[in-house]
VEXROTI-698679 format. One record per residue (C-alpha): residue number from 1; residue in three letters; x negated, y negated, z negated. Coordinates in Angstrom, 2 decimals, padded with zeros to 5 digits. Layout:
<zanus>
NUM,ALA,X,Y,Z
...
</zanus>
This chain:
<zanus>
1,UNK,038.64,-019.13,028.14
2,UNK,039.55,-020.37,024.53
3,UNK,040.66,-017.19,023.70
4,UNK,037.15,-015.55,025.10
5,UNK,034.96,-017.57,022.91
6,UNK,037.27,-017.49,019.60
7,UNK,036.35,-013.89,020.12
8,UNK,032.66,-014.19,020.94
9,UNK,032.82,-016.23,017.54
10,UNK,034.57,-013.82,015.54
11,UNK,031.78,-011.31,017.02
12,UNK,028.97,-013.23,016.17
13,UNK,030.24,-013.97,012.39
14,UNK,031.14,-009.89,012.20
15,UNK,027.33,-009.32,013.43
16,UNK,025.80,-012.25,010.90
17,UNK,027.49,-010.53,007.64
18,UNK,026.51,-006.55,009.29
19,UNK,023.19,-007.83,009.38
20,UNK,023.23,-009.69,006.05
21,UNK,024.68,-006.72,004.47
22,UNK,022.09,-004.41,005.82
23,UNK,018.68,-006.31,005.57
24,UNK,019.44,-006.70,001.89
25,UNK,017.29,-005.28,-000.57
26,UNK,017.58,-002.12,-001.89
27,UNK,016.90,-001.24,-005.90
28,UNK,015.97,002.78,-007.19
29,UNK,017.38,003.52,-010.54
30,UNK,014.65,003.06,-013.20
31,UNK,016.26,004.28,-016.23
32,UNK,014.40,007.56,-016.26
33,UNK,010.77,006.23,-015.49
34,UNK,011.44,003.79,-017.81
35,UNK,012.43,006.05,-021.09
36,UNK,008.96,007.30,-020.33
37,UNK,006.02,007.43,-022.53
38,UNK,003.28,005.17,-020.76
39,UNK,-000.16,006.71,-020.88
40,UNK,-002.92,003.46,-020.59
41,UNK,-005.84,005.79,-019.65
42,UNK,-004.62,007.67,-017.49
43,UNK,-003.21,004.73,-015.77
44,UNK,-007.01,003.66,-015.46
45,UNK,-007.29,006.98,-013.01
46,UNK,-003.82,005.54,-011.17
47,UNK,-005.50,002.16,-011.11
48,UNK,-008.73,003.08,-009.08
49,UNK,-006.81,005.40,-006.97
50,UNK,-004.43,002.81,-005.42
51,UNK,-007.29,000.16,-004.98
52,UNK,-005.10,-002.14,-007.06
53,UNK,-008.57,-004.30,-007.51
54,UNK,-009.67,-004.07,-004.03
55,UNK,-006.86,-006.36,-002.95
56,UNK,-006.04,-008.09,-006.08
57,UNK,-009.30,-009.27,-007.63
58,UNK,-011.37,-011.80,-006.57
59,UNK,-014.01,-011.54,-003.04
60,UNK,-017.11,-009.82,-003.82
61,UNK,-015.90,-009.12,-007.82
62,UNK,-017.72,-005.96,-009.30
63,UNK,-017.84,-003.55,-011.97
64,UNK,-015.54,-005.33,-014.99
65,UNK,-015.18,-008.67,-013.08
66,UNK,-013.16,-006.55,-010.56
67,UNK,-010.68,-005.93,-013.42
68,UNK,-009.59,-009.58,-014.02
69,UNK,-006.81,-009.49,-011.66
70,UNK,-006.45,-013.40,-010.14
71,UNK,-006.23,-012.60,-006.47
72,UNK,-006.79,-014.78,-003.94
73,UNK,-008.06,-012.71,-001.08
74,UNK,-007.15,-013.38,002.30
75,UNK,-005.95,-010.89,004.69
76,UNK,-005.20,-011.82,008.82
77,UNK,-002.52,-010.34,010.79
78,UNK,-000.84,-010.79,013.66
79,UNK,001.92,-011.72,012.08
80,UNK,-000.24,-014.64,009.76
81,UNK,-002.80,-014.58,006.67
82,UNK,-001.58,-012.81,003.62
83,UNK,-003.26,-013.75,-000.09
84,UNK,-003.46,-011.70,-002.93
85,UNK,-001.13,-012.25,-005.41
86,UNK,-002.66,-012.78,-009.09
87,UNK,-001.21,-009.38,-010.88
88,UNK,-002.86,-010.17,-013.91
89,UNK,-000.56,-009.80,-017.19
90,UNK,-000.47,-013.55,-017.49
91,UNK,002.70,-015.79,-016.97
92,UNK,000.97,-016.81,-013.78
93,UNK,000.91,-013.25,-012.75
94,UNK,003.27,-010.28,-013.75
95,UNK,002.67,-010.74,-017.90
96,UNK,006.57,-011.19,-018.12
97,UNK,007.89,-008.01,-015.82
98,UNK,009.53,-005.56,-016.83
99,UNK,009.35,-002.25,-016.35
100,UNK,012.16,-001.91,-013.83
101,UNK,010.64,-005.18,-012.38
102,UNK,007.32,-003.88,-012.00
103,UNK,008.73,-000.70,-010.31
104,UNK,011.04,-002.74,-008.03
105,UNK,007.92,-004.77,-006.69
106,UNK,005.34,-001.61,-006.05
107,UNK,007.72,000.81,-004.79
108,UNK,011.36,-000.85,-003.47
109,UNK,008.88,-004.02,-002.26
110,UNK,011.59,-006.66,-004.20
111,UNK,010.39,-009.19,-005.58
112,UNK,011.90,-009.92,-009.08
113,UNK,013.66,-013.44,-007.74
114,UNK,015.29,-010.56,-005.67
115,UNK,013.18,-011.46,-002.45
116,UNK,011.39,-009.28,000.14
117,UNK,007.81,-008.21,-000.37
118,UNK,006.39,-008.20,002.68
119,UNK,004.88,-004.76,003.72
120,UNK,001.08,-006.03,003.15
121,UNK,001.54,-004.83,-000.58
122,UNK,001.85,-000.69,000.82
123,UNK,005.37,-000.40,-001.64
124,UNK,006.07,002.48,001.60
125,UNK,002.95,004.20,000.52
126,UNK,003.91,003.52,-002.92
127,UNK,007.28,004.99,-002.92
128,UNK,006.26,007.91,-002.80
129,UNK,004.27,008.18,-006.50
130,UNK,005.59,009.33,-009.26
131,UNK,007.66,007.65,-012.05
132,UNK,004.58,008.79,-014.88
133,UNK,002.17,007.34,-012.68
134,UNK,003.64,003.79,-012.10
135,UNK,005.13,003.95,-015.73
136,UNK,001.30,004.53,-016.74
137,UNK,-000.08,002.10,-013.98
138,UNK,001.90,-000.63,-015.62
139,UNK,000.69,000.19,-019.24
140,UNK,-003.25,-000.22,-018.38
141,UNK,-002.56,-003.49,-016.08
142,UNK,-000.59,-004.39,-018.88
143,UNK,-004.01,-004.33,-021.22
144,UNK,-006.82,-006.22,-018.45
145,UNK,-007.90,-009.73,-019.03
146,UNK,-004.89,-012.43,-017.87
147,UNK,-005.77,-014.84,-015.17
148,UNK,-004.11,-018.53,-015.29
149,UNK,-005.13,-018.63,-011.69
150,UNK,-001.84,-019.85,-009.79
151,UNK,-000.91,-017.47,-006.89
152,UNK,-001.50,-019.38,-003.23
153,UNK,001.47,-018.47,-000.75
154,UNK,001.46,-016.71,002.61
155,UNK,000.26,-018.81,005.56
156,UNK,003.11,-017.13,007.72
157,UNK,004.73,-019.14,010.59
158,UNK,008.03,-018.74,011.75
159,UNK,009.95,-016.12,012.30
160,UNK,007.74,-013.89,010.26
161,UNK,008.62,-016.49,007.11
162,UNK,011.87,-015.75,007.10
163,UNK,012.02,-012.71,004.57
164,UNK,015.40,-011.88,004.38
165,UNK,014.46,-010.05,007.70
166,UNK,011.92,-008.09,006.29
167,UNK,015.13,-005.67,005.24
168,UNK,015.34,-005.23,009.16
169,UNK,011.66,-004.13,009.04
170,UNK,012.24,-001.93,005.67
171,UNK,015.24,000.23,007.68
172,UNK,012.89,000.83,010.45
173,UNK,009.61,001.57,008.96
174,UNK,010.13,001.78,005.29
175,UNK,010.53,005.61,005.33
176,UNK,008.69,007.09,002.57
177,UNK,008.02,010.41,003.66
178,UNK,004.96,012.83,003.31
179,UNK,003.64,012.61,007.18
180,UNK,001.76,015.98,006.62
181,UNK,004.37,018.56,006.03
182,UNK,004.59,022.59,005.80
183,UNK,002.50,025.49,003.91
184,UNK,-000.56,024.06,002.11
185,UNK,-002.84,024.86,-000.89
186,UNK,-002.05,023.10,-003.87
187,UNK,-005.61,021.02,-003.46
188,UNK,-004.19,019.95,000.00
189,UNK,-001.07,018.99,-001.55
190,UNK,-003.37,017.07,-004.24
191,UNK,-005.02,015.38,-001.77
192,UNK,-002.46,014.62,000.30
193,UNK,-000.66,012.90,-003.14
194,UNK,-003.65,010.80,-002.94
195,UNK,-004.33,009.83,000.37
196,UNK,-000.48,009.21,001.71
197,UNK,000.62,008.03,-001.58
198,UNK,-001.64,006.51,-003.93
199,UNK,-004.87,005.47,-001.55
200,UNK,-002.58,004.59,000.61
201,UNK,-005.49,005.13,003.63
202,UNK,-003.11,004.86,006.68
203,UNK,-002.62,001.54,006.14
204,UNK,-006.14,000.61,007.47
205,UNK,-006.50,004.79,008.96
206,UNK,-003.23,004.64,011.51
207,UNK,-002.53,002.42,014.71
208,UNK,000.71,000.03,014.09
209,UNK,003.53,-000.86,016.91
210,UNK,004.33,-004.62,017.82
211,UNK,006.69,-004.96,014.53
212,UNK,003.83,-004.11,012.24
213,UNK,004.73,-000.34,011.77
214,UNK,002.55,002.71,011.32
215,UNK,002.51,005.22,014.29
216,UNK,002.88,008.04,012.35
217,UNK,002.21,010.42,015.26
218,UNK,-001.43,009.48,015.65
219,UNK,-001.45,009.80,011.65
220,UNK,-005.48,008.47,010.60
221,UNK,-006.48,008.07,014.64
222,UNK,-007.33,004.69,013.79
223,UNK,-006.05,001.50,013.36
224,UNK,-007.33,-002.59,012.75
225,UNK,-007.58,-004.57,010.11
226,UNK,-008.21,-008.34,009.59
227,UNK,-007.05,-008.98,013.31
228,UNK,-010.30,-007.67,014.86
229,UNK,-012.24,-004.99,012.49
230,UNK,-011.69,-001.65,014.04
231,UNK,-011.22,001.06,011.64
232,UNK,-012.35,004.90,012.21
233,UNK,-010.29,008.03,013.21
234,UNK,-010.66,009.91,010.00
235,UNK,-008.74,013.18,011.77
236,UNK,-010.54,016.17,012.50
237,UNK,-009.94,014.99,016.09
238,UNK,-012.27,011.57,015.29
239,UNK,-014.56,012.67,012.83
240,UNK,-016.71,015.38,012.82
241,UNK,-018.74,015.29,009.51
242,UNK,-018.94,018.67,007.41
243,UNK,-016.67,018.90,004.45
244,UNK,-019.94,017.81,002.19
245,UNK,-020.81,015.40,004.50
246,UNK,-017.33,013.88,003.56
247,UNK,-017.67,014.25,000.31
248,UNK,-020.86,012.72,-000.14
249,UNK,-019.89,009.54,001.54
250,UNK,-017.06,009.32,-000.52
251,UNK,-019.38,009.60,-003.79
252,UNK,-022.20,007.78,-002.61
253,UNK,-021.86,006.00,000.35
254,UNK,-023.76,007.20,002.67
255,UNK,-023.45,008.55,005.93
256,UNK,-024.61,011.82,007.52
257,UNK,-026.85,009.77,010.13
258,UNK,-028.52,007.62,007.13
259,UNK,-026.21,004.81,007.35
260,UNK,-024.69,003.22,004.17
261,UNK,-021.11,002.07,003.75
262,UNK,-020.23,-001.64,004.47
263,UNK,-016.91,-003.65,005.00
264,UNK,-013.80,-003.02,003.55
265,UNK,-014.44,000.97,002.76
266,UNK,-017.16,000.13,000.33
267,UNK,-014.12,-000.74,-002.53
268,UNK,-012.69,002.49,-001.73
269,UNK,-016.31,004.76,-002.51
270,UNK,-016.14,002.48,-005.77
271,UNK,-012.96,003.22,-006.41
272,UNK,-012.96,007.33,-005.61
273,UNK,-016.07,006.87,-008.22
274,UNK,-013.93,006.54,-011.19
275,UNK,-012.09,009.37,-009.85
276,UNK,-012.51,013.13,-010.99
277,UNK,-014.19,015.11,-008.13
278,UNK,-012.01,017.74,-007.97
279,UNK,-009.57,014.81,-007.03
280,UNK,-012.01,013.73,-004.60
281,UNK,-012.46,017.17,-003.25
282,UNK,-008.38,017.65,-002.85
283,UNK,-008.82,014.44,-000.46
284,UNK,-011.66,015.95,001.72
285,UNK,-009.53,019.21,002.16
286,UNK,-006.26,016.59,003.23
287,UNK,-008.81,015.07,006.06
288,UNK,-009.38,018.29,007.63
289,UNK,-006.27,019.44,007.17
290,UNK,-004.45,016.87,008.94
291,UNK,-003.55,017.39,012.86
292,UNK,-006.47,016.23,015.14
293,UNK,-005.72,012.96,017.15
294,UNK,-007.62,012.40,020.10
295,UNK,-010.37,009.29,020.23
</zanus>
């Protein structure tokens, strides 16, 4: 019997260090993205396209207010209520992060005390832009009015405040790849760029499992956001709006049946506003080029 649970012991210690060696983060190298030249304005472009001030500014802020980056919004889960960080280039914020640091946090989802983001902050979507982009992302944050506003922490109850397991969470789910694959125009593959990568829209678009993750095989069939807010099937399966009816809500706002946008998706028509239409356009082709999912 001794000799049964000397070996259940020695089990249990080999599994603790296997699963402390595996849910640690993971770094990308950064030398090349950072010998780059940052470009500011185009990082404003980068900017509105990831809804950086959607999340990270403060409730209701508009126009320039919606550049000061404090933070401070609250976000329910399942799993608890996540806040904004302030990203402002303040100490309070990320004024003292380097380059490699700031890539770390938006695209590995590390911290730079070396902890676990947790997957609110879409570093999955993320991963998948390119070094120039962040690189110039960085640059224009770097130049927006600092915030002394002190970041609030996560109200997340156990076990889902225990980080280090977030690196269990990254190894299933934290798969960067393009979800709409094969032959496609070059303004599909724009558009996909944007919405799988920079807009990150399945994050609110695409139903998640128990653990949080996105079920990739009903890709935009809709999903829920703030515990309760049901969000639209965007596929060609769910939505059945012309390619200018798309469009046009994307520019203005407004729906084909003379509604107007409300909620959550009215940061994202002013943020495909500061966009170029033809970018706008690539994203419209991506919707109806994505498989159908059933309502």
């Amino acid at each position: 019997m001794g000799r049964f649970f000397r070996r259940l012991l020695a089990l249990g210690i080999f599994a603790a260090a296997a699963g402390w060696f595996l849910t640690a983060p993971t770094l990308r190298d950064t030398q090349a993205a950072e010998a780059l030249t940052p470009d500011p304005v185009h990082g404003e472009t980068i900017f509105w396209a990831s809804g950086c001030a959607s999340c990270h500014a403060a409730a209701g802020a508009k126009g320039e207010d919606a550049k000061l980056l404090s933070g401070g919004q609250k976000f329910a889960t399942a799993f608890g209520t996540f806040l904004a960080p302030n990203i402002s280039p303040s100490k309070e914020g990320i004024g003292d992060w380097t380059t490699a640091q700031f890539i770390h946090a938006v695209q590995d989802g590390v911290l730079p005390d070396g902890s676990h983001e947790y997957p609110a902050m879409p570093y999955v979507a993320y991963a998948k832009m390119s070094d120039q982009d962040i690189v110039d992302l960085k640059a224009f944050i770097d130049g927006l009015p600092p915030s002394d506003v002190a970041s609030l922490p996560h109200d997340v109850g156990f076990p889902f405040n225990i980080r280090r397991s977030l690196g269990g969470w990254k190894l299933l789910f934290g798969n960067p790849a393009y979800v709409l694959t094969g032959t496609m125009t070059p303004e599909v593959e724009r558009g996909r760029y944007i919405a799988e990568a920079m807009a990150h829209c399945g994050e609110c678009h695409t139903p998640r499992n128990a653990l949080g993750g996105l079920d990739t095989a009903k890709w935009l069939g809709g999903g829920v956001i703030d515990g309760t807010a049901k969000v639209p099937n965007v596929t060609p399966g769910g939505l059945d709006w012309s390619e200018a009816d798309i469009l046009n809500y994307l520019t203005t706002g407004a729906t084909p049946d003379f509604d107007f946008v409300g909620g959550a998706m009215a940061h994202v028509v002013d943020n495909m506003g500061h966009l170029p239409e033809s970018d706008v356009r690539a994203l419209v082709a991506y919707l109806k080029a994505v498989p159908p999912v059933s309502p």
